[in-house]
N, C-alpha and C positions, 0 to 999 in steps of 0.2 A: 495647302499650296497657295503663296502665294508669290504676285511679280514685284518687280523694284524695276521702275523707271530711271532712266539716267536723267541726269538734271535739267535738260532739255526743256522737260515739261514744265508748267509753269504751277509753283508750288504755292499754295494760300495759308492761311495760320488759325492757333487754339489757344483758350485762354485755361493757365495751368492748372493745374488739381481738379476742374472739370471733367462729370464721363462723359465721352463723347460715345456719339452716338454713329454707328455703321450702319450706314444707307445704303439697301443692294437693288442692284435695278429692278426685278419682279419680287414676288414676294416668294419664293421658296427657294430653301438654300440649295439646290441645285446646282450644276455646270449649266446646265443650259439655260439657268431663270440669272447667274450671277457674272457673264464673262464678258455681257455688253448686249448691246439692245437686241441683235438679233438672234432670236432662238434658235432658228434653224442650224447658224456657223455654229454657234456655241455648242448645241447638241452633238457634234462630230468631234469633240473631245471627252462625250462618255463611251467609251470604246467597249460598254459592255455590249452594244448593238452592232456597232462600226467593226468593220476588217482590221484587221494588223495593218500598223505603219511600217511600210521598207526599213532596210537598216537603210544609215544614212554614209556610212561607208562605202555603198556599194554603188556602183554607178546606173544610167539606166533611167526606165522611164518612173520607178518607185520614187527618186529622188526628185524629180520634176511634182509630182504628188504631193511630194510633204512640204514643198516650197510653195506649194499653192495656198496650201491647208497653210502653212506658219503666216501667213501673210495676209488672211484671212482673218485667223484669230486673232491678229497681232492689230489688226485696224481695229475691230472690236473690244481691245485693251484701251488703247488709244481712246475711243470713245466713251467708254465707262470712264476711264480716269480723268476726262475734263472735266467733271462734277465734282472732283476731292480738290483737296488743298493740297493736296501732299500727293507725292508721287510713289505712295505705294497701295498696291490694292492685295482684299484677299477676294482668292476665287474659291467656295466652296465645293467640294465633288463628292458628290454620293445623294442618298437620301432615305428614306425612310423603307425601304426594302432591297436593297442594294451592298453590297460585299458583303452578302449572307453565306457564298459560299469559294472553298479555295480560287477554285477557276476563276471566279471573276478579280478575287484578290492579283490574281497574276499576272490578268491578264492587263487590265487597270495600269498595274503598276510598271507594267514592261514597257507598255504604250506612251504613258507620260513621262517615264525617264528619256523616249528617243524625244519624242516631244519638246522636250526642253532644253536637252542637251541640243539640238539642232538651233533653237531660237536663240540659246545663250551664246553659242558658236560665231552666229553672224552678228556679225557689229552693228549690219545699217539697221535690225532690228531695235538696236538700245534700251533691249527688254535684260535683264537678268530672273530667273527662274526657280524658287528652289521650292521644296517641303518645307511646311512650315504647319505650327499650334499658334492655336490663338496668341499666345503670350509672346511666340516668335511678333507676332505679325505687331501686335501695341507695344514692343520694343522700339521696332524699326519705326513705327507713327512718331512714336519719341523720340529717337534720334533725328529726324527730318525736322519736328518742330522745334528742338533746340537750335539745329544745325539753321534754318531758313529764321529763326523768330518769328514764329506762327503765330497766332491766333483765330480762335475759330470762335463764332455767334454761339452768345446763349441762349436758348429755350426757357423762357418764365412762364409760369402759368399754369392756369386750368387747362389741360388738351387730352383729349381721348388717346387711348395708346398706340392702338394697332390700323391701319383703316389700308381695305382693298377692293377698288371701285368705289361705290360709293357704300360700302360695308365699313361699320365699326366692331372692331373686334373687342367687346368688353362685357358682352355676356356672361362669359364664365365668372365673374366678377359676383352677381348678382342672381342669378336663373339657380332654380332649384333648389331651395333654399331646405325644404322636406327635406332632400336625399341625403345633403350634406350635414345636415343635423343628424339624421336617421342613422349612418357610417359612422360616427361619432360617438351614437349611444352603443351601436354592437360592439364596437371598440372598447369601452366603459365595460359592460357585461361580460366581455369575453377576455378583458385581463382580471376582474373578479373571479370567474371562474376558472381561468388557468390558476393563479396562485394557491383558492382554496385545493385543487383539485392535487395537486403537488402535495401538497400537504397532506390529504387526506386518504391518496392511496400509495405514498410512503412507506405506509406500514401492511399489516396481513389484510388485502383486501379479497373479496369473492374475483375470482376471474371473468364471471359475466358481467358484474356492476363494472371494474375496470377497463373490459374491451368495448362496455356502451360509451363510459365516459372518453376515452381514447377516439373513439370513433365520433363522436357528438364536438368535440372540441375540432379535431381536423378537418369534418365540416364546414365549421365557425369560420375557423384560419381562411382555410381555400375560398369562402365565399366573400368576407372581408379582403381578401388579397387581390382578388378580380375586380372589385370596387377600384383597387387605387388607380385602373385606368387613367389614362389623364383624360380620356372624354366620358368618364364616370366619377371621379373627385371634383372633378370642375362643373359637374352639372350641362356638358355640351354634348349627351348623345340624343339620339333621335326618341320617342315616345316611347315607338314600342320594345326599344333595346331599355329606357327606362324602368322600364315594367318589368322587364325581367330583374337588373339590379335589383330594384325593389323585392322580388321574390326571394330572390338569393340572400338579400341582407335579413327580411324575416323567417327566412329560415336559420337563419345564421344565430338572431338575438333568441330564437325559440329553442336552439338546441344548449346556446351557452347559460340560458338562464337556468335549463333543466339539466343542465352538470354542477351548477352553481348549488342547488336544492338538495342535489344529491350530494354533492360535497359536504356541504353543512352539515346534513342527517348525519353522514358519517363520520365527522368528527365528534358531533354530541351524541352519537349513540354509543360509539366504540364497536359496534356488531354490524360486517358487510352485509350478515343474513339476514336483517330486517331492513334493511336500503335497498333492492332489489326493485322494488317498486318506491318511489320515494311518495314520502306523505308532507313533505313541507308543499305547500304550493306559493310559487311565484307569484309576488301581487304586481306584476307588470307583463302587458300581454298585448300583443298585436293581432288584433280582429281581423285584417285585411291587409294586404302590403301598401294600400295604398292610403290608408288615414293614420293619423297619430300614434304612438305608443300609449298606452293607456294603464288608468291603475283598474286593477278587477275588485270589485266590489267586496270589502272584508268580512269573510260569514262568522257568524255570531255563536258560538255553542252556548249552552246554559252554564257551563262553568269555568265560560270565560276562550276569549283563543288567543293561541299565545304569535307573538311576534317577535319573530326573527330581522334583526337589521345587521349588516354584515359593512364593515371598512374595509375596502384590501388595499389602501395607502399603509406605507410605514409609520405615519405622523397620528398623532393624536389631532382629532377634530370636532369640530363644533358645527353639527348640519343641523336645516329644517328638511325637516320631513313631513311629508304631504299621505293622509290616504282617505281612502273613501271608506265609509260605515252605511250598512242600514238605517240609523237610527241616533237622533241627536243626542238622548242621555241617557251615556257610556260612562266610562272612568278607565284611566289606565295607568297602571299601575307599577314601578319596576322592578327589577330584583332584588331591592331593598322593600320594598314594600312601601314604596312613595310614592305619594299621584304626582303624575308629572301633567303641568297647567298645559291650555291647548287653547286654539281657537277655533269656531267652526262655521261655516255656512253651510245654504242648504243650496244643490243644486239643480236635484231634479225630486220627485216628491217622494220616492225611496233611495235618495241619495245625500249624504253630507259629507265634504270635505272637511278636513281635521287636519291641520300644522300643529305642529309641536317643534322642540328643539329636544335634541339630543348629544349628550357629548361620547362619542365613539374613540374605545382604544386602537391603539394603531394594529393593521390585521387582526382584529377581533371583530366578534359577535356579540352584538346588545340585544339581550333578551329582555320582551315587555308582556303585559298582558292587558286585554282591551276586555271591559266585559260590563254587560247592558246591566243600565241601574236601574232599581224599582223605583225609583220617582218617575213624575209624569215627563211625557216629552220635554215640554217645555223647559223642566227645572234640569239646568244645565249643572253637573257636578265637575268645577275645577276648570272651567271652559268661557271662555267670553265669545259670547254671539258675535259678529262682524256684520255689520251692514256691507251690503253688496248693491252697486248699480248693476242691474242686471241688462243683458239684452233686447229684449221684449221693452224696457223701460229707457235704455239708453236710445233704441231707434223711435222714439216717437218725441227724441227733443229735436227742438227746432234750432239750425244750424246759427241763424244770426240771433238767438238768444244767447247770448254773450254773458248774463249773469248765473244763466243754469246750464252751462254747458260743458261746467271743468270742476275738477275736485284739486283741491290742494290736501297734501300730505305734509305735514313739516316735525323738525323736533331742533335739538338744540343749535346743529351743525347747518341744517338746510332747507330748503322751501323747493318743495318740486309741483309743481302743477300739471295735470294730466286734463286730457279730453275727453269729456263722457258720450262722445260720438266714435272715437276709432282708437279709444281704450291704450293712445301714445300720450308720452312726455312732450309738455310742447315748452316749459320755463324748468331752468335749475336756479334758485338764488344761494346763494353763500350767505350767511348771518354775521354782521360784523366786518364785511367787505365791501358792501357795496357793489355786489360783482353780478349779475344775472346773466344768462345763455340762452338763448333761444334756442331750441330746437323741432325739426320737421320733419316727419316719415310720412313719404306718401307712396301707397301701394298702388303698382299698376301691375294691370297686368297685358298681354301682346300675343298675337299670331304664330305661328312656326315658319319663320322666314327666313330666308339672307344667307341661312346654311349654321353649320350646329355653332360655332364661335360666336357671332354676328348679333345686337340688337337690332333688327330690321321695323317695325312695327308697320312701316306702310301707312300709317295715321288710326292705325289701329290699337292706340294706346289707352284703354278705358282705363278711366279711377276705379279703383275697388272702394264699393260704398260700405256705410252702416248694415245696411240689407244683407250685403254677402257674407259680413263676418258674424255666422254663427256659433251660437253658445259661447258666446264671451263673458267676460264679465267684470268686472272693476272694484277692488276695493284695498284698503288700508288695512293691513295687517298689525293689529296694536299688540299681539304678543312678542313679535320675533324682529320687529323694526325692519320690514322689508315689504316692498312696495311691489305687487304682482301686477301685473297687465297681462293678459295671456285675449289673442287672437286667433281662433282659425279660420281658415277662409279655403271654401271648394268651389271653384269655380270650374265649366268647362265650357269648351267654346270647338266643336270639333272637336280633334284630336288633341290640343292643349289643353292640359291644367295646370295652372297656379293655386298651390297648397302653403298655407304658410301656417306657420306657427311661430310666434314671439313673445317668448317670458323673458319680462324687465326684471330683473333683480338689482335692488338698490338699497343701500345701507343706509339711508335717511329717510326714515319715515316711521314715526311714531301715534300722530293720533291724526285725526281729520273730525270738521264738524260731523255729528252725527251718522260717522263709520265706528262707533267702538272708542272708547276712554283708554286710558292706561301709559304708564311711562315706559317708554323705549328703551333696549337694551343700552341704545348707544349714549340714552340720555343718563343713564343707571353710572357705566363707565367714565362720563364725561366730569357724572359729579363725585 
């Protein structure tokens, strides 16, 4: 709904092809928050509360009522519209639980036909009244600014979006940055295993393995589809409704990965009667809803265990792939019977991380097999060691040490320098340009304040130091030309925590002083 003033009013101007911006008196789109300053008049045009308007036909003391009430509202028009340029306004009516059912629909809509038709009736009002879409209403803005030759001020700059009181509304921007990662990977897992799962009980499958997996997938669906709240995608609901998402969404990545497993078996085996209980095991598993996805530690048979890697894009691709071994020397080996080269560190003292590259057919399965070598640990088969800044070594440099404080990675294209204090990019250089970027990521973290939208902090904005960000680690990747940074940070402070996780993946980075030798893919390609 919106009014058209008669010309009366005095119209102001916009400059063309700008969006312009609709400024409503309070902040919610209401009748009562949108039809002029005061709420109370305005509220007596949501008639889901308010009695019936008289007809205005009828003579009597009903008609004396609605001439109060038009006359009312109409000053309240009046006064919202001295703020525009232009003499039309939109009044919104409804709101977020409102003509949910017929009755109100009718009643609504009974009320503001007499409503209108009464205002539009009298002249000395010099309101006109109709129903209107948005589209109606930046029509008729357009016709006034051509009609008057308007122009309206532009807005440049840096400025916050939203602000009410002295609340900025831009949280949702930035907060929660776990969850909306987390939604992201079930999403990932749980279209992997619809597509195998389609596939795989296509054919004569057992009727219990297919009502687990029917049942395990609609789980997934329903739990991922409660996420897309908009105060659960945006990361703006309260802790402990957090908590719950979080439960839901690990239930969700636990059942799709264990259809995903199951799907597999069943295609390489061709037999539902031995998939019943699946023996692939998922090398990715959430310990708790509230820490990281994680790889599970890959167990070692004596003759070798075989590794399932699964695409479910259509495209042919080229990924690095990350996992974790007991034991630094391994070999692994493909279905051709090739070792395929790797890199490793160590992480924890029965832990090594292992990259490798792989090229995946499109919806297929690459089959590997990983299996401990009879040389000593040390003698690495098909593998390049990495040096790694570690944590424990990263927090004991001292900050205005400026010569040992950063690692540079470069190859033929680029020069990235990193900080061995908070494991960020701080320079990109271009080679042959002359061009460097500065860049800066600073982690804070803040209070539960201001209400779920809101950055409030109150001055409670601590830096997230070295200290916090445990098990990090920093290093140059000389097999696969990519440059990892990866952070987590558990903070709690009360009932707040700030959980983050950040892997930099970058396609320029081929050696670093004493991180590891070796030419880059991209430098391989370049030449």
């Amino acid at each position: 709904m919106y009014t058209r003033f008669l010309p009366f009013i005095i119209c102001y101007p916009i400059i063309l092809y700008s969006p312009i911006a609709q400024v409503d008196t309070y902040e919610w789109f209401s009748i009562s928050d949108s039809c002029g300053p005061d709420r109370p008049i305005c509220r007596k045009l949501d008639f889901r509360e308010q009695p019936d308007l008289p007809d205005p036909d009828l003579p009597g003391v009903g008609r004396i009522q609605l001439d109060t009430l038009a006359q009312s509202i109409v000053k309240q028009f009046r006064l919202k519209n001295a703020n525009y340029k232009y003499n039309v306004m939109m009044l919104p009516h409804g709101g977020d639980f409102q003509y949910d059912t017929e009755h109100e629909w009718v009643k609504q809509y009974r009320n503001l036909k007499i409503f209108m038709k009464y205002v539009n009736e009298h002249k000395e009002f010099n309101v006109q009244m109709r129903f209107g879409t948005l589209k109606d209403f930046f029509l008729e803005v357009d016709r006034h600014t051509e009609k008057y030759g308007l122009n309206y001020p532009v807005v440049s700059g840096d400025f916050y979006s939203y602000t009410e009181n002295n609340e900025y509304w831009t949280g949702y921007f930035t907060t929660r940055q776990f969850d909306k990662r987390l939604g992201r990977e079930v999403l990932e897992s749980l279209r992997s295993a619809e597509l195998f799962a389609a596939i795989a009980i296509s054919g004569h499958v057992d009727g219990a393995v297919r009502q687990q997996i029917l049942r395990d997938l609609m789980l997934a669906r329903k739990n991922l589809g409660i996420f897309q709240h908009h105060d659960a995608i945006t990361g703006t609901s309260k802790e402990y409704v957090v908590r719950d998402y979080e439960l839901l969404l690990t239930a969700a990545f636990t059942s799709s990965q264990r259809v995903l497993a199951t799907a597999v078996q069943l295609l390489l085996s061709g037999d539902s009667s031995k998939s019943k209980e699946a023996k692939l095991v998922p090398l990715l598993a959430r310990p708790t809803e509230n820490q990281p996805t994680r790889h599970v530690l890959l167990p070692m048979y004596q003759d070798g265990t075989q590794l399932l890697l699964v695409n479910s894009l259509t495209q042919s691709r080229r990924e690095l792939v990350s996992l974790l071994v007991p034991v630094p020397n391994i070999t692994i080996i493909d279905y051709d019977n090739n070792d395929v080269k790797f890199d490793i560190h160590q992480i924890e003292s029965r832990a090594f991380r292992i990259n490798f590259v792989v090229d995946f057919p499109p919806v297929g399965v690459v089959i590997l097999k990983v299996k401990q070598s009879n040389k000593r640990p040390d003698k690495i088969e098909n593998g390049v060691k990495v040096g790694v800044v570690e944590y424990s070594k990263r927090n004991n440099i001292i900050s205005h040490d400026t010569d040992n404080r950063r690692m540079a990675c470069e190859n033929s294209l680029m020069n990235v320098t990193f900080s061995l204090v908070t494991g960020t990019p701080e320079r990109l250089c271009y080679h042959g340009t002359q061009f460097c970027a500065r860049m800066e990521i600073d982690w804070r973290w803040f209070q539960d304040s201001g209400g779920a939208y809101a950055s409030i902090t109150n001055g409670n904005n601590d830096p997230v130091t070295t200290h916090d960000m445990k098990d990090t680690n920093l290093f140059c990747n000389t097999l696969t030309s990519k440059i990892l940074s990866i952070a987590e940070c558990s903070i709690s402070s009360g009932k707040v925590k700030a959980r983050i996780r950040v892997p930099w993946w970058n396609e320029a980075c081929s050696k670093a002083s004493g991180f590891g030798k070796g030419r880059s893919t991209l430098d391989q390609l370049a030449r």
